[in-house]
Backbone bond lengths (Angstrom), bond angles and torsions (degrees), N, CA, C in turn:
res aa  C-N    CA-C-N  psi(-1)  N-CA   C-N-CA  omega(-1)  CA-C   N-CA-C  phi
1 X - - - 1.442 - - 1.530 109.87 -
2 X 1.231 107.73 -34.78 1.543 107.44 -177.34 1.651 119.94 -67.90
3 X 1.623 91.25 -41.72 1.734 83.43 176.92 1.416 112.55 -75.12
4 X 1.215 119.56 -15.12 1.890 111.98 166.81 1.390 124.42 -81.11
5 X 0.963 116.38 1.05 1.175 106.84 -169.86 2.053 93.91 -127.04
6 X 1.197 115.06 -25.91 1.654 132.40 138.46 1.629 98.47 -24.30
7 X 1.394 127.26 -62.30 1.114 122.07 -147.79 1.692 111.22 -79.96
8 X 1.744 101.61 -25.71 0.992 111.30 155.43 1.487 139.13 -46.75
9 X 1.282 125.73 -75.44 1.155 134.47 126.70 1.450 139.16 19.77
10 X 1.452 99.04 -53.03 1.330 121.59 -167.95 2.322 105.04 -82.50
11 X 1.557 92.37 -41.02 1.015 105.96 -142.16 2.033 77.93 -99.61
12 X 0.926 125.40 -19.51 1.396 134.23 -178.74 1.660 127.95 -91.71
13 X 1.889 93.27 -41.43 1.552 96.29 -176.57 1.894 107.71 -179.55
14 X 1.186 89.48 47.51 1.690 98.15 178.79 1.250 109.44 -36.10
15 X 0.936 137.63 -15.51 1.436 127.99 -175.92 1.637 115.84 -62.49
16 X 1.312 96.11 -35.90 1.589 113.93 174.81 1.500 147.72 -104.90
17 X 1.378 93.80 7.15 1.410 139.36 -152.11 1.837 82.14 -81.81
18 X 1.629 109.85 118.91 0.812 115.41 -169.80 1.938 124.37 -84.62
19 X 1.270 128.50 152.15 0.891 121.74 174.32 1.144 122.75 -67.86
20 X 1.509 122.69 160.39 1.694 110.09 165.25 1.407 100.53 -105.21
21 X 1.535 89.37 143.90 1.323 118.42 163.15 1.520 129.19 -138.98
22 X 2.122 103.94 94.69 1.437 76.46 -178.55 1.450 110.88 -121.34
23 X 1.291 132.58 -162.88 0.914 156.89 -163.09 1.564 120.99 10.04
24 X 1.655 98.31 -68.94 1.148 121.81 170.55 1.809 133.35 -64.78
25 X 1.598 95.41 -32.77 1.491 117.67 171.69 1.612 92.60 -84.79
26 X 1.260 147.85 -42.74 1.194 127.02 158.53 1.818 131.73 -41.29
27 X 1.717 105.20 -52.12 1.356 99.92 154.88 1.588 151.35 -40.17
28 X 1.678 90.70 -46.65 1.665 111.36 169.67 1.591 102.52 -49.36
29 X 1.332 123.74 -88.05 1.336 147.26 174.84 1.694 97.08 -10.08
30 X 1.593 117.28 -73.00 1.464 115.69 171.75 1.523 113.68 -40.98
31 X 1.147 104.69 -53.80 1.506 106.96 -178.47 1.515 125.58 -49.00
32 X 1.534 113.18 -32.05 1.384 119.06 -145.57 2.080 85.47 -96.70
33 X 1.467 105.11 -30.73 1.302 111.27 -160.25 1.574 113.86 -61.57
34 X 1.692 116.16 -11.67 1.497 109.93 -169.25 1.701 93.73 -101.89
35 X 1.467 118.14 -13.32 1.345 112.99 152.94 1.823 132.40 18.58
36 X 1.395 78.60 -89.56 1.415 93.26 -178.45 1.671 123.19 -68.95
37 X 1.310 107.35 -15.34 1.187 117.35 -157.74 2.031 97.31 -95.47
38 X 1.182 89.90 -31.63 1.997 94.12 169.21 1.532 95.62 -75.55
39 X 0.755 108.81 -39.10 1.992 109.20 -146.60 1.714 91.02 -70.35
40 X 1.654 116.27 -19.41 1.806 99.97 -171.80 1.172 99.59 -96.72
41 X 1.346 151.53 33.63 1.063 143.34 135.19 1.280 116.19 68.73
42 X 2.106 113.74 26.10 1.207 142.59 -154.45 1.647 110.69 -125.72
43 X 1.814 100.45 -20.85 1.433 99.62 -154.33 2.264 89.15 -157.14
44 X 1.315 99.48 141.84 1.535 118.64 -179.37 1.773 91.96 -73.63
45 X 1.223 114.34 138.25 1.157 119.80 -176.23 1.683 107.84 -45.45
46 X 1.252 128.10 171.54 0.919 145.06 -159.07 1.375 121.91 -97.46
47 X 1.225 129.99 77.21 1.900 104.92 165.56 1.475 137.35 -40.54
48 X 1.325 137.29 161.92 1.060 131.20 -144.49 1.585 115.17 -153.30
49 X 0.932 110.76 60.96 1.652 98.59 -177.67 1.926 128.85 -75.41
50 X 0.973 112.79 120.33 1.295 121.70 174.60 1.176 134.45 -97.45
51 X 1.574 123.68 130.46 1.642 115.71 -145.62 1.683 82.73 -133.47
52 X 1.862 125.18 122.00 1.366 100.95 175.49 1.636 101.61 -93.95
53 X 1.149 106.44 132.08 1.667 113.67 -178.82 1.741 101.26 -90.36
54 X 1.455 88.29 157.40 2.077 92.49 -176.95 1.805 89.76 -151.24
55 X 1.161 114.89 143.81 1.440 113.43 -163.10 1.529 97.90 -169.79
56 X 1.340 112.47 115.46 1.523 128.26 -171.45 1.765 103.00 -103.49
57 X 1.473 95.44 144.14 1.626 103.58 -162.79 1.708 86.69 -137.67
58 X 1.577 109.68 137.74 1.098 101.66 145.21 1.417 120.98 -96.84
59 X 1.813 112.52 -177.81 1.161 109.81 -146.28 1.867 99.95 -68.83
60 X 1.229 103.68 -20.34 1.785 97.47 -175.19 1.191 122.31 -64.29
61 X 1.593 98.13 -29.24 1.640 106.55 -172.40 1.139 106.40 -96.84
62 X 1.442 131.17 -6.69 1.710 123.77 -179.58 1.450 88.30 -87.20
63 X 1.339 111.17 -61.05 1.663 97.13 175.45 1.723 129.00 -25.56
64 X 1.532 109.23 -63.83 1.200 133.07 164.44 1.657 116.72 -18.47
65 X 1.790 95.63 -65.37 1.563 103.59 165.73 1.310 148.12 -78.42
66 X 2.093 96.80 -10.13 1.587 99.83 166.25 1.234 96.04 -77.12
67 X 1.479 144.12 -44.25 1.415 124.17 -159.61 1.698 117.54 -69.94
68 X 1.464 97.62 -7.32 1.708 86.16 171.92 1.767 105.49 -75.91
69 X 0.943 141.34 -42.96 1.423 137.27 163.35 1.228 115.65 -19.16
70 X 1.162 91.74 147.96 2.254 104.27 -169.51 1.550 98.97 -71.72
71 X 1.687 99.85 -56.75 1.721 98.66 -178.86 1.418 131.33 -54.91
72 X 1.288 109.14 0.05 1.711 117.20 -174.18 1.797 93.88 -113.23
73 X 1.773 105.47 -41.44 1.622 97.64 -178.59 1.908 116.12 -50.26
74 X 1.772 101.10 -26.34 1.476 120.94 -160.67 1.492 107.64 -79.71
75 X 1.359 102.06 -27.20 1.684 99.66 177.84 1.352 123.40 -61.48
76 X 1.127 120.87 165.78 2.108 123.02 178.72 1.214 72.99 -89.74
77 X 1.390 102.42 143.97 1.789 139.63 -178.34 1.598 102.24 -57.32
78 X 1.523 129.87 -40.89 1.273 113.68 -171.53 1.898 105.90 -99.20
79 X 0.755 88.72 2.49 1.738 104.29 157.45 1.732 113.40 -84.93
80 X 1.398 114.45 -42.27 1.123 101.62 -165.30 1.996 103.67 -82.43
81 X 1.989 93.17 -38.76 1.338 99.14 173.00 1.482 127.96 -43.98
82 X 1.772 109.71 -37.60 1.442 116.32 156.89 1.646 140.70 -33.79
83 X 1.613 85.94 -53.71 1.536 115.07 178.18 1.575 107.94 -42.38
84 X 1.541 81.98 -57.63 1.850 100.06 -152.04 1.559 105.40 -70.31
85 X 1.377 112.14 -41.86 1.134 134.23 134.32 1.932 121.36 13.42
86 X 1.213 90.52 -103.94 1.683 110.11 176.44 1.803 102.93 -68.20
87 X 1.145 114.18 -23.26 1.263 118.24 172.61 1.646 114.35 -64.70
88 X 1.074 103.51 -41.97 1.417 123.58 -174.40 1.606 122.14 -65.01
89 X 1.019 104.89 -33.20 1.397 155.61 -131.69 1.836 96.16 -105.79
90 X 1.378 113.79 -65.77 1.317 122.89 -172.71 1.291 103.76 -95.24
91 X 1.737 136.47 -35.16 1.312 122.82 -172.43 1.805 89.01 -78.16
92 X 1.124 143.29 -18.68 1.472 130.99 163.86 1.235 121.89 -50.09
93 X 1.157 120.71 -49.34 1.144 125.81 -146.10 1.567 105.46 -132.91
94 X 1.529 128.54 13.59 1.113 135.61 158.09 1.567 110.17 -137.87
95 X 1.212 109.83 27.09 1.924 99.89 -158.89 1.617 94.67 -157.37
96 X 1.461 119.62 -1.60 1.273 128.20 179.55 1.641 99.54 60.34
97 X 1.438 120.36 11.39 1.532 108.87 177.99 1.380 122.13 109.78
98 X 1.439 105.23 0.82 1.578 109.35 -151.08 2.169 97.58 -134.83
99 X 1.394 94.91 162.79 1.352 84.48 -177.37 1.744 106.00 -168.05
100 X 1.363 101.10 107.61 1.314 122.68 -171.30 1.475 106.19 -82.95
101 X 1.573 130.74 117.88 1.136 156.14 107.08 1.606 139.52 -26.85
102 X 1.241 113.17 116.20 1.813 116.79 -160.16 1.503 88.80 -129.30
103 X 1.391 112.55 136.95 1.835 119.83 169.19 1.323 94.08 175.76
104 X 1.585 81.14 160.36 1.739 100.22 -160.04 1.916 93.32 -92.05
105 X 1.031 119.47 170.86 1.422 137.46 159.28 1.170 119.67 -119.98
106 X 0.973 114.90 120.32 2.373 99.10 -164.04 1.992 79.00 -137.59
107 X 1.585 72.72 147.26 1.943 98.48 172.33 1.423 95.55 -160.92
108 X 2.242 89.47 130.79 1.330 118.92 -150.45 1.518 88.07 -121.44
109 X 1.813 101.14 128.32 1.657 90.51 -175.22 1.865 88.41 -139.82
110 X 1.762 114.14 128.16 0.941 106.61 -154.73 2.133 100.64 -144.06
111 X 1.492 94.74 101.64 1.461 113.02 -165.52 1.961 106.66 -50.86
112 X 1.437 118.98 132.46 1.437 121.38 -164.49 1.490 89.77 -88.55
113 X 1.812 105.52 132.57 1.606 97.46 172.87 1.547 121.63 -88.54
């Protein structure tokens, strides 16, 4: 799904054209974030719980929620109308309409020594 709708993107408004990040590049990111919190020599390393979230959108409401984003508010309107556009366009008619979302939820709880 990502590289089709990538292609979109590309051909509409690369500027904003999102990265992938899955699963594993989601983990890293959790991982890297309690970082700082070992390194001050303030706090017992960190536990980490990870929740994988999955959350189905149809196409009105994924729309709905890219336009709350700054980078979609920032676009010229017939740029963004484009976007939404070809966006619209392929989750119809390759996605039956629908558009599944995967991300982690992580909560970092980290005892003061």
């Amino acid at each position: 799904m990502y590289q089709v709708l990538n292609q979109v993107y590309q051909a509409e408004a690369p500027a904003i054209a999102p990265e992938y990040e899955g699963l594993e590049k989601q983990a890293e990111i959790v991982a890297g974030l309690g970082k700082p919190v070992s390194y001050s020599g303030l706090f017992e390393p960190p536990s980490t719980e990870i929740i994988p979230c999955e959350q189905t959108y149809s196409v009105d409401r994924y729309l709905d929620y890219l336009s709350s984003g700054s980078q979609y508010v920032a676009l010229e309107s017939q740029v963004r109308a484009n976007l939404f556009s070809g966006l619209r366009t392929v989750l119809e008619q390759q996605f039956q309409g629908e558009i599944q979302l995967f991300n982690l939820a992580a909560l970092q709880i980290a005892r003061k020594i």
